[in-house]
N, C-alpha and C positions, 0 to 999 in steps of 0.2 A: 784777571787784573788784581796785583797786590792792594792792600791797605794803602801802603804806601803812596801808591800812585794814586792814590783819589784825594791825597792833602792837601790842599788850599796853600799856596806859599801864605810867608806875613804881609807882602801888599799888594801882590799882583792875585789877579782872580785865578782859578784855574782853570784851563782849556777847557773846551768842549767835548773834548777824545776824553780826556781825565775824569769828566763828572757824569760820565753818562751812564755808567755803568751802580748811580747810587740811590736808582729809582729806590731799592727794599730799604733801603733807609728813608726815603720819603714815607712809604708806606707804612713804615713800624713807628712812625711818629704820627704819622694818622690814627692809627689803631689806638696810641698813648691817647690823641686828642679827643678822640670817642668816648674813651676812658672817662678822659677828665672832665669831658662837659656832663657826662651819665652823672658823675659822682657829684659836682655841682648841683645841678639841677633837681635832681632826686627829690626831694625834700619838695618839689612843687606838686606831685603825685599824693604824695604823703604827708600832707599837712596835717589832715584832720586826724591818724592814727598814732602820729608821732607827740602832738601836740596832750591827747588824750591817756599815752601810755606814759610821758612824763611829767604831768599836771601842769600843762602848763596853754596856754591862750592861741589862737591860730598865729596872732600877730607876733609873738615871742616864737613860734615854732619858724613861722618865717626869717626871724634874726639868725638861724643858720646859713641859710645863704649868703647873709650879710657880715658874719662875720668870716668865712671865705674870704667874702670881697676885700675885705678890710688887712688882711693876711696878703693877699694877692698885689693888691695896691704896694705893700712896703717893701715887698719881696721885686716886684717889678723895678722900681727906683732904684734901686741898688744893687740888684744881680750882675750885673754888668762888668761895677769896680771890685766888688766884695772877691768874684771867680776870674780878674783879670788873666791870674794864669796859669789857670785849670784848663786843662783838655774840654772844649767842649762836648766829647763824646763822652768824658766821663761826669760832667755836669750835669746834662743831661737824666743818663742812669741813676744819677741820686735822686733828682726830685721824683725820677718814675718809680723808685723805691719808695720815697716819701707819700707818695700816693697810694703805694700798698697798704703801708701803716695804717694812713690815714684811714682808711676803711675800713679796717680790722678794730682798731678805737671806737669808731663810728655805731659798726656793729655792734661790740659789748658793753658800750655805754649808759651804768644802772641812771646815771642822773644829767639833768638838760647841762650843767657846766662840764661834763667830762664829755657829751658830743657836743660843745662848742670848741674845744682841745683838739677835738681829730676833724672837726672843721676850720680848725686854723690851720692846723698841717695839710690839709690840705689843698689850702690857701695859698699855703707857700710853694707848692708844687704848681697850683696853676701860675701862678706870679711868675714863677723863676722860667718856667718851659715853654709858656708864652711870649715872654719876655724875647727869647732866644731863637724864637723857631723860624722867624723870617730871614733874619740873618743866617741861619743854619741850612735854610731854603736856596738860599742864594750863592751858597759855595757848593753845594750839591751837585746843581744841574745847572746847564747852559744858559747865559743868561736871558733869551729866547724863550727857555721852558719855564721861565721861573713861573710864570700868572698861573701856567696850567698845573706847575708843583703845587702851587698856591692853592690851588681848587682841592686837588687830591685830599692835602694837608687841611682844610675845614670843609671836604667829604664827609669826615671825621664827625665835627661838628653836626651834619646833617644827618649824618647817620647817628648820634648820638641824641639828638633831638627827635628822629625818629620813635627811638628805642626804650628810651628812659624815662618819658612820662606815663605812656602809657603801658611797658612793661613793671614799670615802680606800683602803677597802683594794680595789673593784674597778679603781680606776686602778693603786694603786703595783703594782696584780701586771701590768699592761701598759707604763707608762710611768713606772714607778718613783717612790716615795717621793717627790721631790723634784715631778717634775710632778704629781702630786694637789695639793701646795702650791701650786702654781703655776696650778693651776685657779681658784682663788677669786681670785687677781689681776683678770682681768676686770670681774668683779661687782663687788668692792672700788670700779674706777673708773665704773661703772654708779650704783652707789647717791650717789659723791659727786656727778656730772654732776645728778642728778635731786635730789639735797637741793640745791645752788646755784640750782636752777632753780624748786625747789617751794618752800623755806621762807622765808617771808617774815623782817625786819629782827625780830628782838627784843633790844633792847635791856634792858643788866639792869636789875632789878628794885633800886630804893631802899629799902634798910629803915635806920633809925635805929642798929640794931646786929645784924648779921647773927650769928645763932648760930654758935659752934665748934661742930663736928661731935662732940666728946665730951663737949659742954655737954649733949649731946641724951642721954646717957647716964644724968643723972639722975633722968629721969623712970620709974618705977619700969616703967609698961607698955612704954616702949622698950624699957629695956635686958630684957628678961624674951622680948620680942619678937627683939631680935636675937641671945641667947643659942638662941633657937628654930633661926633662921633657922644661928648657926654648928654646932652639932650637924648638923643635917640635910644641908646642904652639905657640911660635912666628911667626915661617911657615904655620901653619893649617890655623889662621887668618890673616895673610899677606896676602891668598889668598880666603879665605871664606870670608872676609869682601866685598869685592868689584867684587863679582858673579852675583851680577842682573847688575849694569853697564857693565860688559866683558860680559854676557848672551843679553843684548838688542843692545849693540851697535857694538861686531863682529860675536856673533852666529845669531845675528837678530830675535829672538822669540818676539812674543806677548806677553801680560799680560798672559793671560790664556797659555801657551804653558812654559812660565816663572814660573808660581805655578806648573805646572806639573812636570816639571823640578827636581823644588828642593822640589817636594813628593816623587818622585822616590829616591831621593835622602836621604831623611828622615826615609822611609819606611826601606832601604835599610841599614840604619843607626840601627835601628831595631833590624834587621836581623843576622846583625854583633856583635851589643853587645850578643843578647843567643848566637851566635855560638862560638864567642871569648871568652864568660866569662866560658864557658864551656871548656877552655882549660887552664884556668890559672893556673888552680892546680897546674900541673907539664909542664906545657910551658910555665911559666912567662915571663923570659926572652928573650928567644926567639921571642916570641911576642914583647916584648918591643923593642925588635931590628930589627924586620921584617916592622912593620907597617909601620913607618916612611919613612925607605928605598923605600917602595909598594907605600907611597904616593909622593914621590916626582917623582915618574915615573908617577904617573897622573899628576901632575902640568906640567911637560915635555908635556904629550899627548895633553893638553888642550892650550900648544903655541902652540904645531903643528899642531893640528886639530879643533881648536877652533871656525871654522866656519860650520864643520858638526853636524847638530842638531841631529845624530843619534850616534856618537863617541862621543858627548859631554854629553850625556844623561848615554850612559855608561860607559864614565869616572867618571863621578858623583856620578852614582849606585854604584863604588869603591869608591869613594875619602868617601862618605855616611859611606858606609860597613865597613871600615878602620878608620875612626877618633871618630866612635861617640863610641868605645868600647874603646876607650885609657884611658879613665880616670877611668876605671873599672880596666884598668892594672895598673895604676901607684897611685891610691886607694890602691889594694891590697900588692902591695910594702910596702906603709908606715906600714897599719897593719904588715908584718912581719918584716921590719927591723927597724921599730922603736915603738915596741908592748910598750915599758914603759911611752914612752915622746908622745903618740899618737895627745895632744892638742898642744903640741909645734912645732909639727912635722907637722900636719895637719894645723897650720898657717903659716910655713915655705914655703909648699907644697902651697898653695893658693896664697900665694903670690908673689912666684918665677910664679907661672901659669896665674896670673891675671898681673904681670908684662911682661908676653912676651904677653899676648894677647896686652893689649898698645903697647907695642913696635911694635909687626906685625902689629896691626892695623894704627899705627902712621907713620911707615916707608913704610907699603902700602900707604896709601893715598898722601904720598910725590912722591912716586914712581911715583904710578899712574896719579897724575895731571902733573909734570915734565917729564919724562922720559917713559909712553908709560904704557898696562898694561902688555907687555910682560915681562919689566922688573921687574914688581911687582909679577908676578907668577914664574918666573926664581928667583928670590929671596927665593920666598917659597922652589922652590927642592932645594937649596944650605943649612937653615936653617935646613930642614928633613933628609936632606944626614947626617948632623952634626952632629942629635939629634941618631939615627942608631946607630954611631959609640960611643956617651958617653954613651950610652944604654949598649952594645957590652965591655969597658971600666968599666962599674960599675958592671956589672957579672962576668969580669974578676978578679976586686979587692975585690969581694967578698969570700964567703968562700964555692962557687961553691953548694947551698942550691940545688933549683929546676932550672932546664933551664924553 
């Protein structure tokens, strides 16, 4: 099958004979997505060596993740208009370049403002390739396969969540902080060689007048949906941000008992996206209103028993099980309630998510140096309790599709 044959006209979708053939481009944006959430998250492994080797506070070492988020958010809102009529295959390729960079900066950064530099860049690579990737999903493959591209495509994410907490903290204890960063460099240039080579020509899509991204705000089951979506995020890393400090210094584990931890926890993460993306069909909502609620009864468990290494290990195995399939569920939301405006929709969506991760992440580490880390995990069930209920709220105001 040509290139050619696999383009997307500008308003009709393309057959099913046409897109079928564009699984390895699914998959080579999976592999990017692995990438990119390893290279995010990193920093949750390696708080306490990064914090120590550039003087500076756990709660400041945490503001790399947040200032990502913050890069991510601005790049999301406007990727859309700014690349109207760029090749999306070749939009793409840049930000997976940008994310090479980013980690090469990352790596040899003598002081804490030059890694907030190559974590703005690559900020703007999650911004922009997030942004893009649902709609990029959905001219790929049949519209039928989209939920299961969907999965493949934060696979990714699970397998990245798997990988890179507790692979981050068993490198920085051998080859130091900076090389666990320098680990995903590789792979970074692995996934763009295979997306130049797998994804076929799409060029953008014509519409008459392409939605603002807060135009999409008015619709009453959006915004009800992404008020879901910022709760729950902003909870999930309120408390996943700052897991190896509450792990080392009230569960009391070792290095090695600390990787294990959050493999179980990864693994576990796994587990839960096949068995949850397997339910989405006709449990969407449900789902979307279950999980949250389930997680904030682990942030509860983990004050109250946060010092047995054996209830913390399987609260984790949950909190794992539970969050690494949410973005599989709220993935397949946009595909069905917003199938037209999927690029406006998909920056909206990124943004409003990379906004509450800053935010959790920013209001944990306040938390936490001020006020204790019980406060900062008590903060998280009160954000998931909220995210439950607009979940619960936006299926209500719907026109009652699938639970």
């Amino acid at each position: 099958m040509t290139q050619q044959a696999l383009v997307q006209s500008d308003n009709l979708p393309a057959s099913d004979t046409t897109r079928s053939g564009a699984w390895a481009a699914v998959f080579a944006m999976s592999l990017c997505v692995a990438v990119l959430i390893s290279s995010e998250f990193m920093p949750v492994s390696l708080l306490s060596p990064i914090a120590s080797d550039l003087g500076v506070t756990e709660g400041r070492a945490g503001q790399a993740i947040s200032v990502s988020g913050i890069f991510a958010v601005l790049t999301s809102l406007f990727v859309s208009r700014l690349t109207g009529g760029v090749d999306r295959r070749l939009v793409l390729a840049s930000f997976s370049l940008l994310l090479v960079i980013s980690g090469i900066i990352v790596t040899c950064a003598p002081y804490y403002p030059v890694l907030m530099i190559g974590r703005a860049l690559l900020g703007v690579a999650i911004g922009g390739f997030w942004s893009l990737s649902t709609a990029i999903i959905m001219r790929l493959v049949p519209a039928h396969s989209v939920p299961k591209a969907l999965a493949a495509l934060n696979a990714g994410n699970a397998i990245a969540a798997t990988v890179s907490a507790p692979l981050g903290s068993l490198l920085g204890s051998y080859i130091g902080w900076r090389g666990a960063f320098f680990a995903v460099v590789p792979l970074a240039l692995i996934s763009l060689v295979w997306q130049c080579v797998s994804l076929p020509s799409l060029p953008p899509q014509k519409t008459d007048r392409p939605p603002h991204v807060f135009r999409l705000l008015l619709r009453k089951r959006v915004s009800l949906g992404m008020a879901s979506i910022t709760l729950l995020f902003a909870g999930q890393f309120d408390l996943f941000t700052y897991l190896r400090p509450f792990l080392e210094t009230v569960t009391l584990v070792s290095v090695s008992t600390l990787s294990l931890l959050l493999l179980v926890m990864g693994l576990a993460g796994v587990l839960g996206t096949y068995v949850i993306s397997g339910l989405l069909r006709t449990r969407l909502f449900s789902i979307l209103g279950v999980v949250p609620l389930a997680m904030a009864v682990v942030a509860v468990g983990l004050v109250a028993y946060g010092s047995s290494v054996t209830i913390t290990a399987l609260l984790l195995a949950g909190w794992g099980f539970l969050g690494t399939a949410v973005p599989v569920g709220w993935g397949t939301w946009l595909s069905r309630t917003m199938p037209s405006d999927a690029e406006a929709g998909g920056g909206l969506q990124v943004a409003v998510i990379q906004l509450a991760i800053t935010g959790g992440a920013s209001i944990g580490g306040l938390l936490f140096d001020h006020a204790g880390w019980q406060t900062t995990f008590l903060f998280a069930a009160v954000a998931l309790a909220g995210s439950s209920l607009f979940a619960v709220l936006a299926w209500s105001s719907s026109e009652r599709p699938r639970r």
